[in-house]
Each structure stands twice: as C-alpha cells, then as structure tokens.
N, C-alpha and C positions, 0 to 999 in steps of 0.2 A: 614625742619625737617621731619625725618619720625621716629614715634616711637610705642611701645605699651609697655608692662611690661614683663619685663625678666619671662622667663617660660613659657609663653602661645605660644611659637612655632613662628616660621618664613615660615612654609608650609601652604598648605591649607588649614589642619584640624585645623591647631594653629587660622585661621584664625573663623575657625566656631566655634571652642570652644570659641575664645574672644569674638565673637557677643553673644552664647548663654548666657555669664556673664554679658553681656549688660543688656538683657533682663531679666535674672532674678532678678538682683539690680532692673529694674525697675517697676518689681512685674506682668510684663506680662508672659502669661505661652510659655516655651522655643519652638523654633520648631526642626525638626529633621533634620539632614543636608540635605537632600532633600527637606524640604520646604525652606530653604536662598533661596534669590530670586534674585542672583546674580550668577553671568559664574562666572568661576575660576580664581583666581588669577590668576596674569603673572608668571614665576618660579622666579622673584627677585620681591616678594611684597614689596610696599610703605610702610617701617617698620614706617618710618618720620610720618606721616599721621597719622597712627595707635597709635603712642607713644603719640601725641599730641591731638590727642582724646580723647583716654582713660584718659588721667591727666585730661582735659578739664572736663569728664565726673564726676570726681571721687570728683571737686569741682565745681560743676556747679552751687551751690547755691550761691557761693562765688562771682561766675563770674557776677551772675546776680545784685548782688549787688553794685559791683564794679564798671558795665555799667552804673548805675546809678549816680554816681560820676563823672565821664570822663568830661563830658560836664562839666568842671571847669573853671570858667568864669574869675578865675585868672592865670589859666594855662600861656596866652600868656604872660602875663608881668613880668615873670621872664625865665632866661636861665640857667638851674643846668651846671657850669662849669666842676666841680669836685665830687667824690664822695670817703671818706676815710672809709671805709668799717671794723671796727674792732671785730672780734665775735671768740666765743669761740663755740665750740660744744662739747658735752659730748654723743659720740655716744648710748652708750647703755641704756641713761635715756631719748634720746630723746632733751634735753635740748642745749638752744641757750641761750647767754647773750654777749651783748657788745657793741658797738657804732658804730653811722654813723654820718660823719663828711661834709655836703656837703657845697659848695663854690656853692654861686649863684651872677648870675650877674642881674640886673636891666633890662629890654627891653623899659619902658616908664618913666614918672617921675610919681612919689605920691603912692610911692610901699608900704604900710603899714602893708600888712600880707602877709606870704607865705602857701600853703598847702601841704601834704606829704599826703603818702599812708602808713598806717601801722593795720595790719590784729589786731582784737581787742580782739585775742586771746594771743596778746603778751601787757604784761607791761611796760610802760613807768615810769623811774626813773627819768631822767632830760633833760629838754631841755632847751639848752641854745645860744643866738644867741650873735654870739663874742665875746663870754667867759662868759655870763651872763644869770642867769637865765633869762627864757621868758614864759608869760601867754601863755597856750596856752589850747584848745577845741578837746574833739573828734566830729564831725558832724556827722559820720555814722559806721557801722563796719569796712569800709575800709579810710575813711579822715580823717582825721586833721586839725588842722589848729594854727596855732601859730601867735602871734604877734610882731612884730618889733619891736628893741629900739626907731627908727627913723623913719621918711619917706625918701624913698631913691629917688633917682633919677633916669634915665637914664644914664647906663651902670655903676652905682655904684655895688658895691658888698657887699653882708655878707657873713660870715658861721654861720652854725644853725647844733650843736651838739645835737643826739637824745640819748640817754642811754636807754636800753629796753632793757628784758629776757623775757621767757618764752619758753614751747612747744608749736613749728609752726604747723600751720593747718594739718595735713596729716591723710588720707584713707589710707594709703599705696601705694600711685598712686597722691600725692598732688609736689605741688610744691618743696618740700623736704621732703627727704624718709632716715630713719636713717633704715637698714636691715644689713643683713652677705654677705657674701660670701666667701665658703670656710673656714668656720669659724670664718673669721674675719669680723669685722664691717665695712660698708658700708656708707658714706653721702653722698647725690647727690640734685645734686636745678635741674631742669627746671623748667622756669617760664612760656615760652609761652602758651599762649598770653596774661597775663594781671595778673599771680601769684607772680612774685616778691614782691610786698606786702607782702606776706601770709609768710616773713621769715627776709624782713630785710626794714627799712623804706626809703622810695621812690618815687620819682615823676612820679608816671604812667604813663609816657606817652612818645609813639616811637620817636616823633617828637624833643625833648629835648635827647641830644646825649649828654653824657661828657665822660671824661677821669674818670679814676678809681686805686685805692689801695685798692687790697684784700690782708687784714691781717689775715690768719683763723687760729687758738690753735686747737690743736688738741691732741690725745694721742700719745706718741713718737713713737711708734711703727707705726705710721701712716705714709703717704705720700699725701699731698696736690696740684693737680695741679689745676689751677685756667688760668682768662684770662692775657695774657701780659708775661713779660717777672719774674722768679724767681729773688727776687731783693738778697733774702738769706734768712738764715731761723735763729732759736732764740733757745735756750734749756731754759725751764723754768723750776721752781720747781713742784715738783711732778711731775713727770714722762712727762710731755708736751713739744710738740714743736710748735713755732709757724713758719708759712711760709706764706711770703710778697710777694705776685706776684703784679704788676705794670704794667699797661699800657697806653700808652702816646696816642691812638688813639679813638676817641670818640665813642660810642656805645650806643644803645638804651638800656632801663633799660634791658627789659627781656635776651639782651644775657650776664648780667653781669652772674658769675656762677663760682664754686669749684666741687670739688668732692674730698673725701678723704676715701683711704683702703689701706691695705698694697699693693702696688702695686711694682708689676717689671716693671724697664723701659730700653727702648732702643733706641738709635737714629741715623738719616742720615742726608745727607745733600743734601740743596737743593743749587745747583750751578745757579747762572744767569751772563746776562753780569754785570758783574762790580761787584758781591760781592758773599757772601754765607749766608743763613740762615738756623737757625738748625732746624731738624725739629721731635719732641718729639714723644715717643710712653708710656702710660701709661698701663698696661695690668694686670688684674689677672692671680696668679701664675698656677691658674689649666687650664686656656686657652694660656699659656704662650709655644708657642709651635713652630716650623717651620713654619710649614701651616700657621699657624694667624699669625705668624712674616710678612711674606711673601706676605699677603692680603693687611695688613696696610701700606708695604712698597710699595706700587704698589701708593700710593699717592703721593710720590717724582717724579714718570713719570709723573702725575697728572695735579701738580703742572706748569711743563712744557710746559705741553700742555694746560694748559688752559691761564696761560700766553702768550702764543703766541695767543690764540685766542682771550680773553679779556682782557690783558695787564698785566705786572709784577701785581704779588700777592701781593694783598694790604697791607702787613700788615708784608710786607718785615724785617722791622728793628726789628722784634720781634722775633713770630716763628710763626709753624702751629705746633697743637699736635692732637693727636688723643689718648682719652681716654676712656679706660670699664667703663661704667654706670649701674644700672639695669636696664633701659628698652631694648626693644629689639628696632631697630632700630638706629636713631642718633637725635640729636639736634646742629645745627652750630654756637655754642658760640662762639663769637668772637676769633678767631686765637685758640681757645682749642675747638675741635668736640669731644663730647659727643657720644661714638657708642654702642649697646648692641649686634652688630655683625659683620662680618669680608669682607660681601659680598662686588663686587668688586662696584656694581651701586651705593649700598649707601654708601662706600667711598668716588667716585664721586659725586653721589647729595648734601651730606654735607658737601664737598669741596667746592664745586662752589657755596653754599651759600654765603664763603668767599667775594666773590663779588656783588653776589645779593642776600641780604638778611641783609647783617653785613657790608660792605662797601655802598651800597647803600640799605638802609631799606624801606619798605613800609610805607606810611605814616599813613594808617590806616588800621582795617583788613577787608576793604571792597578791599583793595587794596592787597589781600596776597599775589595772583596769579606772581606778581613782586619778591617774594621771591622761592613759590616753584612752580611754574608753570617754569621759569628758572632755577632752579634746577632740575627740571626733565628733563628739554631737554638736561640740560648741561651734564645728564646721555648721551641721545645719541649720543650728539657731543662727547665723550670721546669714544665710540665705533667706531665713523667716522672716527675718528683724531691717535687714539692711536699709530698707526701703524707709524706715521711720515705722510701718503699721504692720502687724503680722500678714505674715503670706502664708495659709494653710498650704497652697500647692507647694509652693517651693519647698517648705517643710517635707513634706508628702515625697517629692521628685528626690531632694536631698537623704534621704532616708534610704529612698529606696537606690539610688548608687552604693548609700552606703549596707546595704544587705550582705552579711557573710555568705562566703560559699558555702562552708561547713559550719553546720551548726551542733556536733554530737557532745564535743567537750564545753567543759564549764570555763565560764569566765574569768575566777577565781586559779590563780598558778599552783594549784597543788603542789609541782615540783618544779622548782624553781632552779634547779642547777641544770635544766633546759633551757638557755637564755635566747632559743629559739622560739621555744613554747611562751617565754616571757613577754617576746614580742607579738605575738602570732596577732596576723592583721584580723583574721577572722575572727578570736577571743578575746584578744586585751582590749582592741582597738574596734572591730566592726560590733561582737556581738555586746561589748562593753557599753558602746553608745547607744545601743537598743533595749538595754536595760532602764537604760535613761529616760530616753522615750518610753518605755513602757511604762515605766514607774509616775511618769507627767502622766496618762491618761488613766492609771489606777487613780489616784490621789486628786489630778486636773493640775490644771494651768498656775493658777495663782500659789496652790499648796507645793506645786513643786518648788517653785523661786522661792517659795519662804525656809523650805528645806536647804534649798544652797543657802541661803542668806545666812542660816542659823551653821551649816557645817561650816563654812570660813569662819562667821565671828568666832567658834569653838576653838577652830583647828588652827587660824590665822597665824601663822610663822612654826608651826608647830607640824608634825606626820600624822597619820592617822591610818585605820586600818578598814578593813571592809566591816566590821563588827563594829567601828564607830562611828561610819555613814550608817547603818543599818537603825543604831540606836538612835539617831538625830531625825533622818526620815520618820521612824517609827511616831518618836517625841511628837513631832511637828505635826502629824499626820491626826493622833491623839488615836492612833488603835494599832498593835502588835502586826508589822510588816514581812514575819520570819518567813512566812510563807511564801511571800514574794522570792524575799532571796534565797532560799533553801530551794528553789526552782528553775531559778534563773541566773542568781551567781555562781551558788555552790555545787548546781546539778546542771547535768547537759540537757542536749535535746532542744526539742521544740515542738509544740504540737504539729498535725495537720489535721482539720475540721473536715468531717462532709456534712452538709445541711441536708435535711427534705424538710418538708415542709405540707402544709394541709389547712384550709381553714372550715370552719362550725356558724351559720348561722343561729344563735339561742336566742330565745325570744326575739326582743328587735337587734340584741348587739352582736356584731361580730367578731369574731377573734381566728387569729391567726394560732397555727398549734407549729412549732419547728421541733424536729430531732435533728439532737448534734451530737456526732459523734465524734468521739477522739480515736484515732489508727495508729499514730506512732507508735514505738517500740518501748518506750519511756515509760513511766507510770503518768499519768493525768494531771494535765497541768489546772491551777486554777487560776483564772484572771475575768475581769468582766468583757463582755462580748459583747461589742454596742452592733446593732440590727437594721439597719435601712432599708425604709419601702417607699413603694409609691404606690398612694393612693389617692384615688380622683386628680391624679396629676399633679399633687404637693409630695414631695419628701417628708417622711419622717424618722424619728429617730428611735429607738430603744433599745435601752440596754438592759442583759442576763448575765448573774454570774453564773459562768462555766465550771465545774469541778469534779467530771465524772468519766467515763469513757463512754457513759450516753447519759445524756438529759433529756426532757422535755421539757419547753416551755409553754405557756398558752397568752399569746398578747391579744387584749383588747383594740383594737382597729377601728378605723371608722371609717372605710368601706371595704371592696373587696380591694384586694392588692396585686399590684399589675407586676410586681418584683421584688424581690428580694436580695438583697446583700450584705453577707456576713463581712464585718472590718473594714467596714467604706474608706474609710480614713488612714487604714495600713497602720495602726496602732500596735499590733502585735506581730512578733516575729513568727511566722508561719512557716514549718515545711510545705503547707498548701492545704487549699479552700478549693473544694469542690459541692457541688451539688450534687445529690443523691437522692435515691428512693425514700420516703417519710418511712417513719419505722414506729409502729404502733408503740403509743406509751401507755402510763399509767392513769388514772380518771380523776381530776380534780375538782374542786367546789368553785363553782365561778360566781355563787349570788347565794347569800341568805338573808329572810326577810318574813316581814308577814304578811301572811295571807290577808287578801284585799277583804277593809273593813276591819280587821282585827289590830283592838289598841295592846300596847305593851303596859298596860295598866293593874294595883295591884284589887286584889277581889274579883280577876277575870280568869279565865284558862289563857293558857298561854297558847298559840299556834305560829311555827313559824314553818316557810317552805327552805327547804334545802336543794340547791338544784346543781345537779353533776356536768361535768361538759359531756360526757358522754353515758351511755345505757353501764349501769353497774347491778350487781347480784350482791344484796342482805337482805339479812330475816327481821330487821327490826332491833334484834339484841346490840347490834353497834354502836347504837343511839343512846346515851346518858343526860340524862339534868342533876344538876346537885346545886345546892345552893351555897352560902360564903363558910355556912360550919362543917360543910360536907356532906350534906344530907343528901340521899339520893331520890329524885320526884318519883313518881310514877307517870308511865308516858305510854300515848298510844302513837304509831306509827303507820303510814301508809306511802306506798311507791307507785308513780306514774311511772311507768316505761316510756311511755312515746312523751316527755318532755324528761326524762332524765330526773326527776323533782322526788324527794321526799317531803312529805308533810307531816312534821313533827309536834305533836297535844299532849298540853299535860292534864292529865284523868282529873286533877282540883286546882282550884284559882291559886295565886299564887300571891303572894304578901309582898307588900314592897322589900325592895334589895337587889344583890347581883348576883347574878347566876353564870353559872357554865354550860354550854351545852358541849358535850364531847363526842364526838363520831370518829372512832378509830378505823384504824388500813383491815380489819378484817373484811372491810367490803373489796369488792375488786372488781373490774372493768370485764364486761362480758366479750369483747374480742380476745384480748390479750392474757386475759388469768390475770395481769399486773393488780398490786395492791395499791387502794388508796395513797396518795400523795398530798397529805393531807393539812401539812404545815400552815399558818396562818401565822405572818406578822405585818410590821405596820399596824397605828395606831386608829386608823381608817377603813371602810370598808373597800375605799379606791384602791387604796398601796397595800390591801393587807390581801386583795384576791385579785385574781385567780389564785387556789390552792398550791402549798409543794412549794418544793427546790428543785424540783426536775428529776427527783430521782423515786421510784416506786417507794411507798411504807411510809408511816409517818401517818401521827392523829391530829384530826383538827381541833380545836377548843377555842370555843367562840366563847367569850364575856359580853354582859350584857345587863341592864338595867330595869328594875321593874320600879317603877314610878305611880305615884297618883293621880299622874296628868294623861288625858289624853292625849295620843298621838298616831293616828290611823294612817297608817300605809309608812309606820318609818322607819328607817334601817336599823337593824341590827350591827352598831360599833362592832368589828372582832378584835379580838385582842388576842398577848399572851395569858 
C-alpha cells in the first residue's frame, strides 16, 4: 500500500506539509521545511506508505487497543470460512447498519465460544449462532465474544449472525471516511493494518483468510465497486440500490473493502494463454480524462509482465479493478486497487501487491516487508521488464530512486505496535526491496524467479512469515541463506567499502591485489562483491566474497588495469564506496608446479616450486609431505627471495599415490608481519589460486598424484 489523504500533494512540498500536520496534531511546535531532516523525495514518492500512515496515525489510540486483544488465545481453534457482509450506508449522515454473517469451521474439538472484533462505537442488536439467539460479552473496546449453542468439534462448523449500526470511528483519515467529491459523496474503508473492526464485525486476524459477499445499499445515484466479481445489483425503495460483489478467493480481513461515489467507468481486457479477464476502471468524473484513462490502462501491460515473471495473475477468474479513493496513493485490496493517483510506479506497486501482499499475505506485521518491500521492487522489475527485454539500466536507475534514506534499522518490525515503524518507507518499503535485489545478485537472475515461483506455489492463498521466505530461498538456492537474512532483515545497518588497490607483475601474469575495507559502525557484512576493470580497453568483471573489516584479494588480470570499480551495477546497498590508500596484506600462493623437466612420476624425487605473491620469511620447517596413510616424507627446502619461489624435494623417490603437501601461515609476509593466507579451494589449479579468503592465517594443502606416466612441466591439481 502506499497512501496519504487526498489533498495534501504527491510533490515534495505535499510531503512537508503532511509531516508539518503530523506535528502539529501531535502538539509539537512545526519546523520549517529546512529543518525536515530528511533528502528529497524520489520524483514518484511512496504515496502506499504515506496513506497508511497517516490513517494508522489518525487512529492510533484505536490500534493500541486493539494490539492488546490479538494475542487471543482462542484465535487458533476456529477457521472463519466465509463472510456474508450485509450494510447499508447513508453517506451524508455518516451512518452504517446491517449484518455480518460468518461461517466458521472448528480447528480442534471442545469449541465453546467464538471471539469477533467489533469497534464499541458501533451497536449490536442481535447475535445469533445458527439462527438463534446467543449470550454473548463485550471484553474490551475492540472484542467480543459470544457463546455457542454446543460444543463443537473438530472441523465442525456454525454461522454466527452479528446485527449492528451506528457511526464508524472516523478523524477524517480513519478506517472509513464518508466526504465529496465534486460534489458528490464519497465512502471508502481502508482497514490496514488492523482497522476493519472499526466499521464492520470481524476476526482480526491475517492469518484466517475466507471467501466473502459484499452486499453494500447505497443511494441510487451511487456506484459501488467492491472485491470479487459484481454478482448484480437490487433497486430498493427510496431511492437505493444495493450491489452484491462476490468473491470465491480467500483474503485476509483487512483487504476486504468497497468504495461508493458516482463514478465513470471503463474497461479492457486482459488477454492470457487460455482465456480473458476484464479488467475494471472506476474514475471521478472531474479526473475522468485521456491522460488518467491512459495511466490506468498501462496496468493491462502490467499485468502481462508480471505474469510472466511471477506466474498468471492470481485472481484470474475474477477481475483486477482500479478504483479513485480519497487518499492520495493506493491500497491493494484484493483484485479491486484503491488509487488517489494516476502515477505509473504506483500502478505497478499496487499491482504486484496482487501477488505479494493479497495472494500470499504476511503473516504478521513484523513480517510486512513480504508485502511492500516486493511491491516496491516489483516497481523496478516493471521498469526492467516493460519493454518485452531486460533493461539493466532502468533496473540500475530504478533502484537507485528507490535507495532509503536511513538505513540503521532492520527491515524486519521488531515492534509492531509502531504502525509507523510498520510502514516506514525507508524499512518495510525501500530497504525491503533491496533485500530483494540483493538476494537476486547473491543467488543470480534465474534462481531468484525460481524462489518466487516456488514461495507462491508454497504460500498461494495462504500467509507466511519471514522465516518462511527465508526457508524456500534457502531450499531453492540449495545452501543455508541465514546469513544473508540475519544481516539484512534481521540486523541494521549497511556496509560502506573503501578500495585501494596495487598490482604485481609474477613471472609473465599479472594480478591485481585490492584491500577492502569495511568502516561502518555495524559488525561486517558478508555478501559477494563483483569488481570491474578496464583492461586494454575491454571491461571485465570479478567477483570476491566480502566478510571481514579488511580483506585482501589478488585477481589475476590480463593486462595492466586502467580502473577500477567496486559494485558497477549498484547490487548492494551501500552507506558508500570510496577509494583509498592500498593497505598492505597478507602473502599468498599464486602457482605451484614443477620445476622445469621434472616428471611427477613414481621411482623419481619429487620437486615442486611454490611461488608467493610477495617476499615471505620460513625456515623451511613449514613445509610437510605425507602420503594417503599419513606418513610424513622427508623434504629438503630452498627459497629464492627475488622471485618470491620455494623449491620443495623430497630426499627419496616416491611410490605411486597421492600426497599432501601442506605449507602452514607460520610463514609470513616480510613487509607486513601478516601470516600466510593460505587456504586453497576449487578443484583446479585456475579456481583454486590465488591463495586465502582475504583474511591473514590459514594452511595451504595441496593434493596431488604421483603416477607411472610421464608428465613434464604439469600442474599440480590442489585440492581440499
């Protein structure tokens, strides 16, 4: 969702004005738009964010009450199947009356009461379970709680009919807002995150999904769209009509929702393989225009493209609509988007809610980031993609509008009875979507879409939590992601790198040597750190995993390199990249081999060269041979200085088999003191050196084969 209140502007200043209203409701004295202590909006602000703030704000007292109720300890043992939704509104008094009819199923046996959610500014007339009246209790301003004819069972079912009227909560900014527009009268619900109560009676909670029948009366002159499909409409006396929208797909309470004004509408169609669904435009007549026709029609491409990237649109057998609300922004009510603007991002963000947000929900709103943290990227992917072919830049350009200011807290809502913090554009929403990106360029391109593919199929109609993206990534991935998220959801912060850099001519190859350093305040983030250069006038690319507050790497090159640039592609969320002084590291193995003319053959001595990237200090004692039982050779040793090279001979031939040679970090680099860096993986001797993880210490152990064949001048495989 991104939203705020129609009026207060979609530009910057709209943005300063809303804050200073903040502050003054909250009796603190205003500052002037140079003391906001915030950079500028992107040019398409997070309207979603702002809309559901502000309402958050405007009943917060509500919210906090409400929080207090959740933890309902009878929550688990019933399933609301259905909800029959029947109400009248009387726009210009303000006033709601009429009934909710819901169908609940049993989860355990010895089920004796149910609880509901109904704001205690509305009047309850009757409630009745299975056609019968039922005692029933208010517990708090927002619960209920009724008691059963029976005790039920496991997967039994009742219905429990509520009758209630009254005027719903509303500031002007509440969960439902009766206003004009153009004259004519205005209803609209947003409930997020926890306001449905506050207008019609209801089981609070995301995790309980049902199907739904909204029946709204209205005045004839009205036009009602709602979620699911128009089942038809009713002419009643006195001038009213009512209209029956229907839908057969389950939904968490808060995106059930209507909206009724006289509205013009319009529609297209969305063509897929195998069939068509329509897809609605509901518009005020004074924004009713080319240009805004034309904004809203741009979701039918949308549509397409986002089905291709995260599978036919859920919600296919119904429709998608996009409807004028008052706030500025959107809300993604199931298969009907609520928008108070025409821009093209948040047509896409409250699009792709369709999928993540309303097809698979978050299960709690520690968990938001699952709804608009992928609604936000989904913005970028629709700038990547739109075009039919990928666009790195637009990706790239897209990303970086969407960059948080603040990046110190985690993504993840630790406390959630801050429905401020719930929304914070910088957390749930900017840094949410960076996660995303980030986690596509740990994993790549392909394995990420297989990760969505595989969390909807999972999660499809159903909530989910951050610990069960986490396990589906991980699955998909096929290696333990905790790391990732323990850094990036669960922990704040952000790196910032400074590079230096050096390179080594050794024999004929060259290699580039970088130190990177980590400066934040944070403990060291780890993520892979792809490396662009130029050399001989081609780009190339490589990549280092990062996981230290200083590394070194040493890349092989092939020539000298006229630049360098850490994160070419803005894959990582950065406090900032700078270049700096090289900062001497540790000495690693860049080549082992034998010496020219000598075979690795068995009934020979063995000799191979060891050669360092730079001048190191041993005695020789570092250097071990053992063979596959453990046996240790005897070895003679010798060190060139001016090539960096040990030349390592075993005193007797050696027998066919495989051996180790092990050269531990007791050696160490003659500038620096640093100890060997000496790790060796990869199954080759290309991927398995240069030596090290970047960080000082660490033995090398090379594997290797002693054969009856000759083989003169040939490498030595390392291995684990």
């Amino acid at each position: 969702m991104l939203v705020e209140k129609a009026g207060s502007g979609t530009t910057d200043g709209g943005i300063v004005i809303w804050l200073l209203v903040i502050l003054i409701l909250a009796g603190a004295a205003p500052m002037t738009a140079v003391d906001v202590p915030r950079q500028a909006a992107p040019a398409e602000p997070l309207g979603c964010s702002r809309a559901k703030t502000a309402l958050a704000r405007a009943t917060l007292k509500d919210a906090k009450l409400l929080l207090k109720s959740t933890d309902d300890p009878l929550a688990e043992e019933t399933d609301v199947i259905h909800y029959r939704l029947d109400i009248e509104v009387a726009p210009l008094s303000g006033f709601l009356t009429g009934s909710n009819t819901m169908t609940v199923r049993c989860r355990i046996d010895g089920v004796t009461a149910f609880r509901f959610w109904l704001h205690s500014s509305m009047s309850i007339t009757t409630v009745r379970v299975n056609g019968d009246a039922a005692p029933w209790r208010r517990l708090d301003g927002a619960m209920l709680e009724v008691d059963l004819d029976r005790t039920y069972g496991v997967d039994e079912v009742f219905e429990l009919e509520v009758v209630y009227r009254g005027h719903p909560v509303t500031t002007g900014l509440a969960s439902i807002v009766f206003e004009t527009q153009g004259g004519a009268p205005v209803v609209s619900t947003l409930s997020e995150p926890w306001f449905s109560y506050t207008w019609w009676p209801v089981k609070e909670d995301n995790r309980d999904k049902a199907t739904g029948d909204l029946l709204i009366t209205v005045p004839e002159a009205l036009a009602v769209v709602a979620n699911g499909v128009l089942v038809g409409t009713e002419d009643l006396s006195g001038d009213r009509r009512r209209f029956h929208w229907s839908t057969a797909y389950p939904m968490s309470p808060y995106l059930f929702a209507f909206s009724a004004t006289d509205y013009r509408t319009f529609t297209d169609t969305f063509h897929y393989d195998g069939g068509a669904m329509p897809v609605e435009f509901f518009i005020y007549p004074e924004s009713d225009n080319r240009l805004n026709r034309g904004a809203w029609l741009r979701s039918v491409d949308m549509l397409a493209t986002f089905s291709g990237l995260y599978g036919l649109y859920p919600f296919v057998d119904e429709k998608y609509a996009i409807y004028q609300f008052p706030w500025n922004g959107g809300m993604e009510h199931q298969t009907a988007t609520g928008q108070g603007g025409f821009g093209e991002s948040l047509t896409a963000h409250e699009l792709a809610h369709q999928w993540w947000g309303d097809l698979v929900t978050c299960a709690t709103w520690h968990d938001i980031w699952l709804n608009e943290g992928f609604a936000t990227y989904s913005e970028a992917l629709w700038f990547e993609y739109r075009s039919g072919e990928p666009d790195a830049e637009a990706l790239r350009n897209w990303m970086d509008v969407r960059r948080p200011v603040a990046v110190d807290d985690s993504v993840y809502v630790w406390d959630d009875s801050d429905v401020f913090r719930i929304f914070s554009s910088d957390y749930s929403y900017r840094k949410g979507a960076w996660v995303l990106h980030m986690l596509r360029g740990v994993v790549g391109t392909e394995t990420f879409f297989d990760i969505l593919a595989s969390y909807r199929q999972r999660y499809a109609g159903l909530t989910a939590t951050t610990s069960d993206f986490e396990d589906v990534a991980s699955e998909v991935w096929g290696s333990d992601l905790g790391w990732f998220f323990d850094e990036w959801v669960y922990g704040g912060g952000a790196p910032a790198y400074v590079l230096g850099r050096q390179e080594h001519l050794i024999g004929d190859q060259r290699y580039l040597e970088l130190s990177l350093a980590q400066t934040q305040t944070e403990a060291a983030f780890t993520m892979p750190v792809e490396i662009a250069t130029e050399e001989l006038g081609a780009r190339r690319s490589y990549t280092v995993w990062d996981n230290a507050r200083l590394q070194h790497f040493l890349i092989p090159v092939s020539a000298a390199v006229d630049y360098v640039v850490l994160d070419p592609d803005k894959r990582i969320l950065t406090r900032s990249v700078t270049e700096g002084a090289f900062v001497d590291g540790p000495p690693k193995i860049v080549s082992v081999g034998p010496t020219a003319g000598t075979a690795l053959m068995a009934g020979a001595p063995l000799s191979l060269d060891v050669v360092f990237h730079e001048d190191v200090v041993f005695d020789g004692s570092e250097v071990t041979l053992v063979d596959r039982d453990g046996t240790q050779r005897e070895l003679a040793v010798a060190y060139d200085t001016a090539l960096h090279t040990a030349t390592v001979t075993s005193m007797q031939p050696l027998a066919a088999g495989i051996y180790e040679l092990h050269i531990d970090d007791g050696i160490v680099d003659v500038e620096s003191g640093l100890a060997l860096d000496g790790e060796i993986t990869g199954s080759s001797l290309s991927s398995g050196l240069p030596s090290g993880d970047g960080i000082p210490g660490g033995d090398a152990v090379i594997k290797f084969a002693v054969t009856g064949i000759r083989s003169a001048h040939r490498r030595v495989r390392p291995g684990r």
